[in-house]
C-alpha positions as CSV (number, residue, x, y, z in Angstrom):
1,X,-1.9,5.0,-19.4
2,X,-3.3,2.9,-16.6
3,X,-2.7,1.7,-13.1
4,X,-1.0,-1.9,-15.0
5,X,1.2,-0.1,-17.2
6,X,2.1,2.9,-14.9
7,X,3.7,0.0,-12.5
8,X,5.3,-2.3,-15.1
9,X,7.1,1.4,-16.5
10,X,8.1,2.8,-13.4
11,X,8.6,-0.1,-11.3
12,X,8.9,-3.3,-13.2
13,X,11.6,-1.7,-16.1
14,X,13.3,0.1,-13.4
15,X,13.8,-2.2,-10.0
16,X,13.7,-5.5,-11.3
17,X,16.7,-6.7,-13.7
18,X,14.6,-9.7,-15.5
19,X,12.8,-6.9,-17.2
20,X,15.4,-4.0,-17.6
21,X,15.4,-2.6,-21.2
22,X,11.8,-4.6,-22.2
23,X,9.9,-1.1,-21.2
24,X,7.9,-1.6,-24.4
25,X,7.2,-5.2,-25.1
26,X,5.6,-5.2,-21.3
27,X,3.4,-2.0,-21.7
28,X,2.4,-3.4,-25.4
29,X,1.2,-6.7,-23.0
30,X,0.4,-5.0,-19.9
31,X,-2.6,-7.7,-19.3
32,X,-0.1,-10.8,-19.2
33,X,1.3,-10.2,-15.9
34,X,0.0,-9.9,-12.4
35,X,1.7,-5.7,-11.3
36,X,0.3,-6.1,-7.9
37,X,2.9,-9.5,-7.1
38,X,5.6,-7.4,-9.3
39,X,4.8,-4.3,-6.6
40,X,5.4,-6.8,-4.1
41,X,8.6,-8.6,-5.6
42,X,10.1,-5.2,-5.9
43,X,9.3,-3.7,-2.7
44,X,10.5,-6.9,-1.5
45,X,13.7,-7.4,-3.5
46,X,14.5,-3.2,-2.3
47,X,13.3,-3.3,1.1
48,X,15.5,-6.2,2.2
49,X,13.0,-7.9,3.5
50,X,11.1,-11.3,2.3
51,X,7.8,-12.0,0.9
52,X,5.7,-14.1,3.3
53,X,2.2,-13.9,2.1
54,X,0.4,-14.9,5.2
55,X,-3.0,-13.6,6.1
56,X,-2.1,-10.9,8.3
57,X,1.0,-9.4,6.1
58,X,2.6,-10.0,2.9
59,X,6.2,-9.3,3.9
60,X,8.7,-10.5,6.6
61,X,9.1,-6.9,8.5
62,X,4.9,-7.2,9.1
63,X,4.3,-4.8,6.9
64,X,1.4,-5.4,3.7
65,X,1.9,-3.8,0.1
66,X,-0.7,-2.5,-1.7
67,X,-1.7,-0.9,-5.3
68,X,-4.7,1.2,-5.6
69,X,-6.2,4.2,-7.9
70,X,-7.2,7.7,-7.3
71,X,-10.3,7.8,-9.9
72,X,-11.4,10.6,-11.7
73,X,-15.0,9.8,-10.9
74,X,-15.4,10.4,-7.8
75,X,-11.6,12.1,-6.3
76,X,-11.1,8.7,-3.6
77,X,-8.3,7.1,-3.1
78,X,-9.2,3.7,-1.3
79,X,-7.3,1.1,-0.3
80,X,-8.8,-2.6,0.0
81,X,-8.8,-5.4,2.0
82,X,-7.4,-4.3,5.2
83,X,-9.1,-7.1,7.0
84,X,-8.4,-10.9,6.7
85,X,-11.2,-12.5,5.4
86,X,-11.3,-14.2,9.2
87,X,-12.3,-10.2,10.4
88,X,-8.5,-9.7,11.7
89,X,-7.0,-6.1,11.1
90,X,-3.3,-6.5,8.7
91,X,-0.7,-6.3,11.5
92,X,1.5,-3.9,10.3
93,X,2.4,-0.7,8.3
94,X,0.9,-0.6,4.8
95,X,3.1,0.5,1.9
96,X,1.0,1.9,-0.8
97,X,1.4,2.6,-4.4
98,X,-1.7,4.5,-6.0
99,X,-2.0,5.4,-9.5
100,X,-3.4,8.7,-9.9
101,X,-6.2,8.8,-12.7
102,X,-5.7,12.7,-13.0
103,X,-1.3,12.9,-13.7
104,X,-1.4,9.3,-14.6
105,X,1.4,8.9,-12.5
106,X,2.1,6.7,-9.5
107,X,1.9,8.2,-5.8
108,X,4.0,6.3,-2.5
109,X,2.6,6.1,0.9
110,X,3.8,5.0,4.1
111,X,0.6,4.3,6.7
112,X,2.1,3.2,9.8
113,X,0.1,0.9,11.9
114,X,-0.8,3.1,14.5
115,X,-1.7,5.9,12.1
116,X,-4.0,3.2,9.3
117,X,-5.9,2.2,12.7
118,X,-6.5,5.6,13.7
119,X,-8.5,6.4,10.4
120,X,-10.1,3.4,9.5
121,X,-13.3,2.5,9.1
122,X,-15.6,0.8,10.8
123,X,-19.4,-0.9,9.6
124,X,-20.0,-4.1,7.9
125,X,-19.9,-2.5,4.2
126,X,-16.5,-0.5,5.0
127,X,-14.3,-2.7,7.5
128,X,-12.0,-3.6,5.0
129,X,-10.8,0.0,3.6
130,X,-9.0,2.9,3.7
131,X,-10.5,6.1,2.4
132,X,-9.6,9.7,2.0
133,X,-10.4,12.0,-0.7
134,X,-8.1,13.1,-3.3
135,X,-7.6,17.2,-4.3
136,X,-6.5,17.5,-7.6
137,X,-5.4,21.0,-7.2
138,X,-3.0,20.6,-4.3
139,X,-2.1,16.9,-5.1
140,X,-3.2,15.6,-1.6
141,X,-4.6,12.8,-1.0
142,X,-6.5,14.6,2.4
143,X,-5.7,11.8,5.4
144,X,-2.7,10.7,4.3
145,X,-1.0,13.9,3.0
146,X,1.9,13.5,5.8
147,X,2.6,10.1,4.5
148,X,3.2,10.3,1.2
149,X,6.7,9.3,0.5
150,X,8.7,10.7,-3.0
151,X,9.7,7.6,-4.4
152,X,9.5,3.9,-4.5
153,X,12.7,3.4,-3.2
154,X,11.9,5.5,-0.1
155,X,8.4,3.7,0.0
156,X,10.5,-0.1,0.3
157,X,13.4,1.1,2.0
158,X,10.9,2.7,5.2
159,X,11.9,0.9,8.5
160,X,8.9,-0.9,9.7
161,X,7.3,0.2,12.6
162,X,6.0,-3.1,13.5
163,X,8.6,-5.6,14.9
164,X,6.3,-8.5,15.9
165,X,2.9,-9.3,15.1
166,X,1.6,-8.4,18.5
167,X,3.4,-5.4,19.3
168,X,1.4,-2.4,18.2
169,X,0.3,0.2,20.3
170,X,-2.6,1.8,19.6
171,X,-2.8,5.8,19.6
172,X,-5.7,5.9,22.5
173,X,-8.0,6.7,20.2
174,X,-11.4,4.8,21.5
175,X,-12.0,3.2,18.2
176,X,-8.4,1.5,18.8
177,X,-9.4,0.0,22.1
178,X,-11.5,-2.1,20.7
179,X,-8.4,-4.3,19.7
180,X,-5.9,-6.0,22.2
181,X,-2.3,-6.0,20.2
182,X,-0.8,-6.7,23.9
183,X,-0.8,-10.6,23.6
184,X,3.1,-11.7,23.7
């Protein structure tokens, strides 16, 4: 199994009706479609919320879906393009679903936007990510652990913590005051 066919079985087959009962016929072509738009049309389509796809979010609550893989390799979970290609930070919460190379199973997290700022990194190699490293023998990913979520209903279904672009409030940290989200 991979991160493709992990998604089409447990979210594709299962949240959206125009491929209820095809389980099979999409793992068997796994490479024809795009999972990372069917994570968003689902998380979408459970949420309640709409797809937007604008620079800063994908979805109309502010809040930006992403897929990513805990490798085997080298025990990281990452999570990419945090950034707009403009340098801007994604304005919201980040609703994450990771496949896990070592269960082969997929993993839900919730990053709120004051939490994703607080542990992000900084540089000109590592702006744009998320990072933590993953245990395998207690099934934590280490910096997110307290936002992992069970399910991918809970993972869509998570109230936003972002109601406008411009109103997130940083933790204090001193990395976050480089950033004015004040603007109205």
């Amino acid at each position: 199994m991979n991160k493709h066919t992990a998604i089409l079985k447990e979210i594709a087959a299962v949240y959206l009706p125009e491929y209820q009962g095809r389980t099979e016929e999409l793992i068997q072509h796994h490479r024809h479609y795009n999972v990372e738009h069917i994570v968003e049309d689902a998380m979408c389509r459970l949420g309640g919320y709409t797809w937007v796809d604008q620079d800063t979010h994908d979805n109309s609550d502010y809040s930006e879906t992403k897929t990513a893989t805990i490798r085997t390799h080298d025990s990281v979970a990452t999570i990419s393009n945090i950034v707009t290609d403009k340098g801007q930070a994604k304005c919201g919460d980040i609703r994450a679903v990771i496949y896990n190379q070592f269960d082969h199973g997929l993993h839900y997290y919730f990053l709120p936007k004051a939490y994703w700022e607080s542990i992000r990194e900084y540089g000109k190699s590592n702006a744009t990510l998320l990072r933590s490293s993953y245990n395998s023998t207690t099934d934590t990913v280490s910096k997110w652990k307290n936002y992992r979520v069970r399910s991918f209903h809970e993972l869509a279904q998570r109230p936003s913590t972002v109601s406008d672009p411009y109103s997130y409030t940083p933790l204090g940290t001193p990395k976050n005051t480089l950033f004015d989200w004040t603007q109205t």
